[in-house]
N, C-alpha and C positions, 0 to 999 in steps of 0.2 A: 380528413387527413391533414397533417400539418408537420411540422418541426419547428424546434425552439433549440437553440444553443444556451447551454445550462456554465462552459466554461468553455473560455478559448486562451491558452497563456503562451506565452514562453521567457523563460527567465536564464540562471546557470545551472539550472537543473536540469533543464528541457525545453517539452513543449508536452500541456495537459489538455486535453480536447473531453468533452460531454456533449450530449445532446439528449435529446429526449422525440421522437416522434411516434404518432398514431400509425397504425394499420389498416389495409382498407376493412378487415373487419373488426377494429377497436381496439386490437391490444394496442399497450403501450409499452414500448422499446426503450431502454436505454440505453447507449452507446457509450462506449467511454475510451479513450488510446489515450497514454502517456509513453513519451520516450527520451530516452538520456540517462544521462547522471544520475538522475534521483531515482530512476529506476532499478539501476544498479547499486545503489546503497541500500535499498530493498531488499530486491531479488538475490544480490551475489553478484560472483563476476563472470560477465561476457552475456548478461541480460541488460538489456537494453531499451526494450518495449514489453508492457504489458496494455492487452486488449481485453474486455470486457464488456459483456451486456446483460441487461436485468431486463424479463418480458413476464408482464402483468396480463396475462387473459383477460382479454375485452368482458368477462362475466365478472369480473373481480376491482374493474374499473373505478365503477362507484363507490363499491368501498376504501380503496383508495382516498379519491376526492372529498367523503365524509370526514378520513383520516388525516387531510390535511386541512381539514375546518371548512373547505366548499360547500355552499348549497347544493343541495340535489341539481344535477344538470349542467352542474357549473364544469368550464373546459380544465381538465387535468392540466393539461401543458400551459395554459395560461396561471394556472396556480405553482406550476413548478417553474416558470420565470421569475415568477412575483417572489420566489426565496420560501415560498411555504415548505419545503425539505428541507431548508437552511441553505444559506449559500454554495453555490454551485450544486448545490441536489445532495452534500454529502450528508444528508441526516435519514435521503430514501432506504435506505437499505436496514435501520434502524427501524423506522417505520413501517416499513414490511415485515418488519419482525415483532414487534411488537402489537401490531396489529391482526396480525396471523391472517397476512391476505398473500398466498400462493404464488411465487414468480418459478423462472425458471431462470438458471445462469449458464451463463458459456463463458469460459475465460480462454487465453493463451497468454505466455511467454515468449518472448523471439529474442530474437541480437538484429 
């Protein structure tokens, strides 16, 4: 198990937060909370935070890490620090799709 912070910001828009960690049994997690202004230029008014996670089934893993050019074996999260998603991981969700490798999503909206 492990974590890797894929974005930490904050600017006049907010503050954007990523991360990316393993499971004790191998899925991979993504985390993600932005809050402020930018979210409300999004969402509409009186949203303010949106939360989201993407989970890859520890069976689906590999292929993943194929998907982002890693050898067999090689650590997912060390390849999504390295920018193999693209910077700050925004190209994962792309690649999951294109890849047609299985996650599951949870989102929310708040104020």
């Amino acid at each position: 198990m492990g974590k890797v912070v894929l974005r930490e910001q904050r600017d006049r828009d907010g503050a954007r937060y990523l991360s990316a960690r393993l499971t004790e049994d191998g899925a991979l997690v993504v985390e993600g909370q932005d809050l402020g202004p930018g979210v409300t230029r999004v969402f509409g008014e009186g949203i303010t935070e949106y939360e989201w996670t993407h989970t890859v089934a520890a069976r689906h893993v590999p292929t993943l890490v194929a998907a982002l050019a890693g050898a067999e074996g090689s650590d997912v999260l060390a390849l999504l620090a390295s920018g193999a998603a693209g910077p700050f991981g925004e190209e994962l969700p792309r690649i999951l799709a294109e890849h047609r490798i299985p996650y599951e999503v949870w989102s929310r909206l708040g104020d």
